[in-house]
KEDRENTOR-995373 format. One record per atom (N, C-alpha, C): residue in one letter; x, y, z. Coordinates in steps of 0.05 Angstrom, whole numbers, padded with zeros to 5 digits, always signed. Example, Ala and Ser with C-alpha at 12.3 -4.5 7.8 and 13.67 -1.06 7.14 Angstrom:
BEGIN
A+00264-00114+00156A+00246-00090+00156A+00264-00066+00156S+00257-00045+00142S+00273-00021+00143S+00258+00001+00157
END
This chain:
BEGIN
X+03956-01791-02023X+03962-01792-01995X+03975-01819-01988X+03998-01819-01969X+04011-01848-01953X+03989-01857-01950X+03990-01882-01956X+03974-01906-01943X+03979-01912-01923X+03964-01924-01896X+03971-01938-01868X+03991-01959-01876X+04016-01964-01862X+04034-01986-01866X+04016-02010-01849X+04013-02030-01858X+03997-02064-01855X+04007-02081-01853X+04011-02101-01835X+04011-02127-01839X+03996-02146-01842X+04006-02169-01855X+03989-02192-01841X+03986-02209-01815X+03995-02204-01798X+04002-02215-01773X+03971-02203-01761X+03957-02220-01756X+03925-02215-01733X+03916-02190-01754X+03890-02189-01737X+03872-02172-01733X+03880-02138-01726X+03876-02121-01737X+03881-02098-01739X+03882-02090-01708X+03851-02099-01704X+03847-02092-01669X+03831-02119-01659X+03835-02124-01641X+03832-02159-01638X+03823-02151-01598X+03794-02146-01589X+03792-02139-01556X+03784-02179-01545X+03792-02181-01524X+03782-02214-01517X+03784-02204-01483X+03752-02215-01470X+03758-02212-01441X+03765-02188-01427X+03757-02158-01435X+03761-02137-01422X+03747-02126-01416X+03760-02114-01386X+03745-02101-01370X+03752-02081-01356X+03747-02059-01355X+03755-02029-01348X+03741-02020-01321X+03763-02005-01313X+03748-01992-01288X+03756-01963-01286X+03746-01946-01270X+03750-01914-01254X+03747-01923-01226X+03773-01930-01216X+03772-01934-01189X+03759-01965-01182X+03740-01953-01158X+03724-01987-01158X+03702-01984-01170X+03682-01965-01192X+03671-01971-01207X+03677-01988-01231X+03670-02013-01244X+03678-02025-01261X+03654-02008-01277X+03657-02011-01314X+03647-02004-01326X+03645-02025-01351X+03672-02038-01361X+03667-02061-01380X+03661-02084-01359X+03654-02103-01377X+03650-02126-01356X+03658-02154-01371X+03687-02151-01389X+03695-02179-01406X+03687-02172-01430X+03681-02155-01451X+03675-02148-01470X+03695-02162-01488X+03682-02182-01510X+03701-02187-01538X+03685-02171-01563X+03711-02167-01573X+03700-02152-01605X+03718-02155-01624X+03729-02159-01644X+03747-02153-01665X+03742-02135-01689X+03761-02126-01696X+03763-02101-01733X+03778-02108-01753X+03768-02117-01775X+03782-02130-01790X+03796-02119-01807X+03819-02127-01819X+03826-02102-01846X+03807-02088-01864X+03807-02059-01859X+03794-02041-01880X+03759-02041-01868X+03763-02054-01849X+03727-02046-01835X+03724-02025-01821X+03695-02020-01824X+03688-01993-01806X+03672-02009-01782X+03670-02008-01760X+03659-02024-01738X+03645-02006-01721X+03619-02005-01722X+03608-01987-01694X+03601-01994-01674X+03598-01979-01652X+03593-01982-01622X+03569-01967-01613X+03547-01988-01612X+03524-01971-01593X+03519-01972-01572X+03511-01954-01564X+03498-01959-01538X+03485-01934-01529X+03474-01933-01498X+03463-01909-01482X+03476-01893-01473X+03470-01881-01460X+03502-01861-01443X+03501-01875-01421X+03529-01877-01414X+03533-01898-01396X+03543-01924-01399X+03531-01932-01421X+03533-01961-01428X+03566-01975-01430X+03586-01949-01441X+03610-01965-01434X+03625-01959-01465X+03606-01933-01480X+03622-01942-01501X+03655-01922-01507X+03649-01902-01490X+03673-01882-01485X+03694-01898-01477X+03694-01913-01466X+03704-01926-01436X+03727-01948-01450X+03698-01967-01474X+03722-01980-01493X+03752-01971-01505X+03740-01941-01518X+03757-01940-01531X+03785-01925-01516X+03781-01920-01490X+03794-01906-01464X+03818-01933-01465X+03805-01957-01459X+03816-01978-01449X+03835-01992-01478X+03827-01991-01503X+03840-01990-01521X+03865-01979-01519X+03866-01955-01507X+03881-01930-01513X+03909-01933-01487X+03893-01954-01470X+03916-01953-01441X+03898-01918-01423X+03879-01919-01428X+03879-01892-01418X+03864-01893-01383X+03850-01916-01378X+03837-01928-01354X+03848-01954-01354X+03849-01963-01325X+03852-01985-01304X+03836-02012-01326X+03857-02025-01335X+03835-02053-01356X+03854-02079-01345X+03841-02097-01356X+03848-02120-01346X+03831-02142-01371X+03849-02159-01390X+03834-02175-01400X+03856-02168-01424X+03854-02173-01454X+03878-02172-01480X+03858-02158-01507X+03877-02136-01510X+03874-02112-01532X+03903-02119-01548X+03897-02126-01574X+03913-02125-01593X+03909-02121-01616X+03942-02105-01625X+03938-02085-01656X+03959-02109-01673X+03942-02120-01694X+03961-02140-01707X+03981-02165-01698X+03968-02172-01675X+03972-02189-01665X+04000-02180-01646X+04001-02152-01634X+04021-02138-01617X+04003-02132-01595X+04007-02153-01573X+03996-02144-01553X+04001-02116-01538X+03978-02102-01526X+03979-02065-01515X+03984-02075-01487X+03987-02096-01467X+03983-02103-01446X+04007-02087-01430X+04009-02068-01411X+04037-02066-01404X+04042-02030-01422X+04030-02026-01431X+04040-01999-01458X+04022-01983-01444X+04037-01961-01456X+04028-01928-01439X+04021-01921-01475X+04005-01887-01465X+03979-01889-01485X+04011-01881-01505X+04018-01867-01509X+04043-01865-01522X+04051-01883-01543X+04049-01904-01540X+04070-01933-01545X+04044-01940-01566X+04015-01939-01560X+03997-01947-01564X+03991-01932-01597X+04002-01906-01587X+03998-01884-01612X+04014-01892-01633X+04038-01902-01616X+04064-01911-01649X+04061-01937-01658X+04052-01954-01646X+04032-01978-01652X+04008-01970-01679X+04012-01952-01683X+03983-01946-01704X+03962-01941-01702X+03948-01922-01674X+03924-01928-01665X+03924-01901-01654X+03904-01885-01676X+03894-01858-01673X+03867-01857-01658X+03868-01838-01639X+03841-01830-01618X+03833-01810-01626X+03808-01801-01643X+03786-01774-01640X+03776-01782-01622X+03782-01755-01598X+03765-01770-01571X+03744-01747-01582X+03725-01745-01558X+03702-01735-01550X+03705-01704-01552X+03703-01680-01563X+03712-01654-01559X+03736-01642-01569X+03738-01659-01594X+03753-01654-01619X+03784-01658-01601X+03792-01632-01586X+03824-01634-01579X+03841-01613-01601X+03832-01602-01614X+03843-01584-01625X+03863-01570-01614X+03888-01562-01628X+03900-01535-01609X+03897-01510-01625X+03878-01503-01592X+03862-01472-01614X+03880-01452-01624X+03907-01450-01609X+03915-01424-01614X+03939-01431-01634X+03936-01457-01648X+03961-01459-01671X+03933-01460-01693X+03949-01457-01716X+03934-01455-01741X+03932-01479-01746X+03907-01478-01770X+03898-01512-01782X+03913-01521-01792X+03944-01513-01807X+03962-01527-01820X+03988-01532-01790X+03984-01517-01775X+04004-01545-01750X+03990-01565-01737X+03973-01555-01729X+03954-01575-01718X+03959-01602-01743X+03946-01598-01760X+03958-01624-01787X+03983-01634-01787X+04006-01615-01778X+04031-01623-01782X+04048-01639-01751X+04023-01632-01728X+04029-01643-01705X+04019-01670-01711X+03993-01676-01722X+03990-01700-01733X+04000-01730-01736X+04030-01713-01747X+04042-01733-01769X+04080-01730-01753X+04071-01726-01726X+04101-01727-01707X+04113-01755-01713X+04098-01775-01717X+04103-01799-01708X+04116-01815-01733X+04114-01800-01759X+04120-01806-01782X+04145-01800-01790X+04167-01816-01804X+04197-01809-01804X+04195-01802-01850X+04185-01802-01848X+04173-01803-01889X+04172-01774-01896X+04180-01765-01922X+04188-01748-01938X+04154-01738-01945X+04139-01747-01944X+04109-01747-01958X+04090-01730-01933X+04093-01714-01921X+04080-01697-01899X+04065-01687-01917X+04074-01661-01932X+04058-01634-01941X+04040-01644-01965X+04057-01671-01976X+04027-01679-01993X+04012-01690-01987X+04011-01713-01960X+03986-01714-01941X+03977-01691-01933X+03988-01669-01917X+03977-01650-01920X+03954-01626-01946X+03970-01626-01965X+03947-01625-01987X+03931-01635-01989X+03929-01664-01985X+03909-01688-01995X+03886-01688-01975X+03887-01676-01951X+03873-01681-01934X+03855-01659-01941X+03872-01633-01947X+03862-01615-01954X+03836-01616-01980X+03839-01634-01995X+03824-01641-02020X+03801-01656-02010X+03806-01674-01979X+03779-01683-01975X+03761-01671-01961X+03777-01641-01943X+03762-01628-01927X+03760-01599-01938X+03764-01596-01968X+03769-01560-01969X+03768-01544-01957X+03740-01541-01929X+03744-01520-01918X+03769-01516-01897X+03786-01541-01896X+03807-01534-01877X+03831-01521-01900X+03826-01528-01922X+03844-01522-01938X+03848-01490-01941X+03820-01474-01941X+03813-01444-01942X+03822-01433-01924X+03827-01449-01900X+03831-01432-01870X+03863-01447-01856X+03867-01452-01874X+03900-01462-01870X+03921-01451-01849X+03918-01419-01851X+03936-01399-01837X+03910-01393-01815X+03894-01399-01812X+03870-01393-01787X+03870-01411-01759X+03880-01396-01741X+03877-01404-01711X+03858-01427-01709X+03858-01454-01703X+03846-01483-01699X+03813-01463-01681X+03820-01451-01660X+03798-01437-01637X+03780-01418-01651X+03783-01419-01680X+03760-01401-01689X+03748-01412-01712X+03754-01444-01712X+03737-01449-01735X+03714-01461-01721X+03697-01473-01742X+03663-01480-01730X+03676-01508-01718X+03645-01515-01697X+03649-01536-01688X+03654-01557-01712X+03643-01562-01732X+03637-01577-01746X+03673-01574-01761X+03683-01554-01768X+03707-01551-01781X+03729-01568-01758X+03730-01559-01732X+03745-01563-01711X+03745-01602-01714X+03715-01612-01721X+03719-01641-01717X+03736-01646-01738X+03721-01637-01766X+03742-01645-01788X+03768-01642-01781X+03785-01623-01765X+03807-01615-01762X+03825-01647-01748X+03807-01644-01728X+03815-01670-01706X+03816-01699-01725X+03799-01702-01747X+03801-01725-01750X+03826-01723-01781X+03829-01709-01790X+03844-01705-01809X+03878-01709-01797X+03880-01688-01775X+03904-01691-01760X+03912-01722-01756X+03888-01737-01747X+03889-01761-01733X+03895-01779-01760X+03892-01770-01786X+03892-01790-01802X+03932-01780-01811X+03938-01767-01816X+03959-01747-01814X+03986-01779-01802X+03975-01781-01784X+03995-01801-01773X+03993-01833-01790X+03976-01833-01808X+03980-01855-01827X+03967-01877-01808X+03945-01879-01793X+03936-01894-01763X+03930-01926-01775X+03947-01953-01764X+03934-01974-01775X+03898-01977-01768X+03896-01960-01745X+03872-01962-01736X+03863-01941-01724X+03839-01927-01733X+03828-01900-01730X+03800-01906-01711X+03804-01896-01682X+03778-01898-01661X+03770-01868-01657X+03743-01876-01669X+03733-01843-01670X+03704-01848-01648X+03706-01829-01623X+03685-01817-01607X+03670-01799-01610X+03642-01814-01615X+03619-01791-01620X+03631-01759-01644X+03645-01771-01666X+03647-01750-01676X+03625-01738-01685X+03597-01746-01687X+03581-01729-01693X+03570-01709-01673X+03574-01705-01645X+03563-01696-01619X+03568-01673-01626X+03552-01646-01624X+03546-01625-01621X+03540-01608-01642X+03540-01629-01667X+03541-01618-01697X+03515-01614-01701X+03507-01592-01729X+03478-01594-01741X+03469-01618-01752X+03449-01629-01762X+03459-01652-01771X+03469-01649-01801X+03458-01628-01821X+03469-01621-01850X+03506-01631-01842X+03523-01613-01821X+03545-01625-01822X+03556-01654-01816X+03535-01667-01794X+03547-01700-01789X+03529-01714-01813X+03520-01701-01834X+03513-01721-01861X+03530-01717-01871X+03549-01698-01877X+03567-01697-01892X+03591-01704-01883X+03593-01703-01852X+03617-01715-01845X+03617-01739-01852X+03601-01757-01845X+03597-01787-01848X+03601-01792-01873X+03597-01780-01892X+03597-01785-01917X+03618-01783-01929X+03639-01774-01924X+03671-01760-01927X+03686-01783-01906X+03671-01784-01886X+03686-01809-01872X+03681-01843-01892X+03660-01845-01894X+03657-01875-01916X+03677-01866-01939X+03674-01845-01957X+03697-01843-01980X+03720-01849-01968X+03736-01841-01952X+03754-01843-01924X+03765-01878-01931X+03743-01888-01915X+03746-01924-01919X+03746-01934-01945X+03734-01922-01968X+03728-01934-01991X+03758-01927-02006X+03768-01910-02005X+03789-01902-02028X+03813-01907-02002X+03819-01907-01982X+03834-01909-01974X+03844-01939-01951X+03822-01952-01949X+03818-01980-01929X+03826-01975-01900X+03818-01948-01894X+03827-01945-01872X+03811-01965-01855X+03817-01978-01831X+03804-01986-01806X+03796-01966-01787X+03765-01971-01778X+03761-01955-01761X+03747-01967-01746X+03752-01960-01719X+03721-01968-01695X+03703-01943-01686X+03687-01932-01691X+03674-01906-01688X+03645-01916-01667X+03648-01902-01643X+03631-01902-01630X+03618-01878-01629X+03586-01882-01630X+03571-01859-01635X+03538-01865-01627X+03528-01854-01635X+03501-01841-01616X+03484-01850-01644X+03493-01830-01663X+03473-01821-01689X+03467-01854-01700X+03457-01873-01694X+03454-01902-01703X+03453-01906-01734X+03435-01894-01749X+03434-01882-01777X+03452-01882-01793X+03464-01864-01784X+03487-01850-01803X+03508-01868-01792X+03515-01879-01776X+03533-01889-01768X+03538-01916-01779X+03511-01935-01790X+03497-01963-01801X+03510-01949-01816X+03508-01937-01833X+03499-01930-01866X+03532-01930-01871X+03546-01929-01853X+03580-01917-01867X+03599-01954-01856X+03580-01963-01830X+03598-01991-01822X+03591-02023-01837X+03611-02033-01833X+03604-02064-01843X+03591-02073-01822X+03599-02066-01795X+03592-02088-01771X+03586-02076-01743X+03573-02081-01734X+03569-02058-01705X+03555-02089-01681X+03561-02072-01662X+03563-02078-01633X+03538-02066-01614X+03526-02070-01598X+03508-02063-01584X+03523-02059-01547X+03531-02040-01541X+03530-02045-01509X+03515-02042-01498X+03513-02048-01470X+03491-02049-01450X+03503-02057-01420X+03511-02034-01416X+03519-02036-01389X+03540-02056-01383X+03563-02043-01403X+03585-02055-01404X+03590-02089-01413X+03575-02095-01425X+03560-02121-01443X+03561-02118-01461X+03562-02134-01483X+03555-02131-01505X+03529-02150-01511X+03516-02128-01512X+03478-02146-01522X+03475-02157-01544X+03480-02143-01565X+03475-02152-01596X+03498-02144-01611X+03511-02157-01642X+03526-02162-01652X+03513-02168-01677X+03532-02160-01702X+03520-02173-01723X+03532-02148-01747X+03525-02152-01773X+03527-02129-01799X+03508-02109-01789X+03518-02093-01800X+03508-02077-01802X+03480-02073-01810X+03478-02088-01831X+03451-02097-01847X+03440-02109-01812X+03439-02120-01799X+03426-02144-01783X+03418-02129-01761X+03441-02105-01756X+03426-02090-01745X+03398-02064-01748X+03409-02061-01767X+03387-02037-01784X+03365-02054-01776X+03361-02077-01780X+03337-02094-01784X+03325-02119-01753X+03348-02100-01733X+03337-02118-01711X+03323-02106-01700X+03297-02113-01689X+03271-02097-01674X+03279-02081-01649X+03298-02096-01632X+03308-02081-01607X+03325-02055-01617X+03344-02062-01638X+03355-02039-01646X+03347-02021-01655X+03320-02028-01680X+03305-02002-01699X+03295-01981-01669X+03287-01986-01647X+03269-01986-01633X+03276-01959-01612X+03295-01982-01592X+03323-01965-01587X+03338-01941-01590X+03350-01944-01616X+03371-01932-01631X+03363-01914-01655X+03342-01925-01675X+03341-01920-01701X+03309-01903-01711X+03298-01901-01681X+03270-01886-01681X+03239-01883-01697X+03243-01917-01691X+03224-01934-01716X+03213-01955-01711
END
């Protein structure tokens, strides 16, 4: 499979001083964070707390104010569009699938953004890390399982070769047998391929177990910070988050 094209110029994703709103509800409140090459970075928090919201404001998709940058290319001013060919794939919340094209356009909508001869063998390759999309290739996106539909969404999303992959609650509505295995396909993901990712999610666990580094929100704050290891092992977090 294409590798993400990289530079060295900054930080993959580099947030300083942001703050998001819906109207006159504010929701961030100055949030800094950074993602370094080839990290997986998570985002906790409660519902509410602001973590949807981040990756909204990443995206140009809500009212922000403060500096989001992909490799040291400021997003300030960019529509979500600009943001996308910048290198910066969104699994939002509810996969996004298009039900009524099959799993192999949906893959091939993917990869619009790509001008490279190498489509259908990303396409295969993706296929090798998800088989069951591979089986259901010619099958309408709207009839596979929820759990298939996420794989679908994040495969597509990888499809575009993303310098930086922001994935929302991909585990939400799954059994958990499937978000162990997703997570687990997602770390091989980062390990053989260095993808960058910021994945905000719920499942604290599974989510530690696949990042280098994670984030704590709290009402549009960031409370705690640290490895991953630091969090597994912080008392507010086990407590919280990790049900222990």
């Amino acid at each position: 499979m294409t590798a993400p094209t990289k530079t060295k110029t900054g930080a993959p994703l580099e947030v300083s001083a942001l703050h998001a709103a819906y109207g006159p509800v504010q929701v961030l409140h100055g949030i800094e964070f950074r993602v370094d090459e080839g990290e997986a970075v998570v985002i906790l928090g409660a519902n509410g707390s602001g973590k949807t919201t981040t990756l909204r404001a990443i995206c140009r998709m809500v009212s922000t104010s403060g500096s989001v940058s992909v490799y040291g290319t400021s997003l300030a001013g960019k529509k979500t569009e600009a943001v996308t060919k910048l290198g910066v794939a969104h699994v939002p919340q509810g996969r996004g699938t298009f039900a009524d094209l099959s799993v192999d356009d949906n893959m091939r909508l993917g990869a619009f953004v790509r001008r490279d001869k190498d489509v259908q063998k990303d396409i295969d390759g993706w296929y090798e890390v998800f088989p069951i999309l591979g089986s259901r290739r010619a099958q309408p996106a709207g009839q596979l399982s929820g759990g298939e539909q996420q794989m679908l969404a994040i495969s597509r999303a990888l499809m575009g070769n993303p310098r930086v992959l922001l994935l929302d609650e991909p585990s939400l509505g799954l059994a958990p047998l499937i978000v162990k295995d997703l997570f687990e396909r997602l770390k091989q993901v980062k390990l053989d391929r260095g993808t960058t990712m910021l994945v905000v999610e719920q499942n604290a666990n599974l989510a530690l177990a696949m990042a280098d580094r994670g984030y704590v929100l709290e009402a549009g704050l960031i409370a705690i910070s640290g490895t991953a290891e630091d969090l597994r092992t912080n008392e507010a977090v086990r407590r919280a988050y990790l049900g222990y």
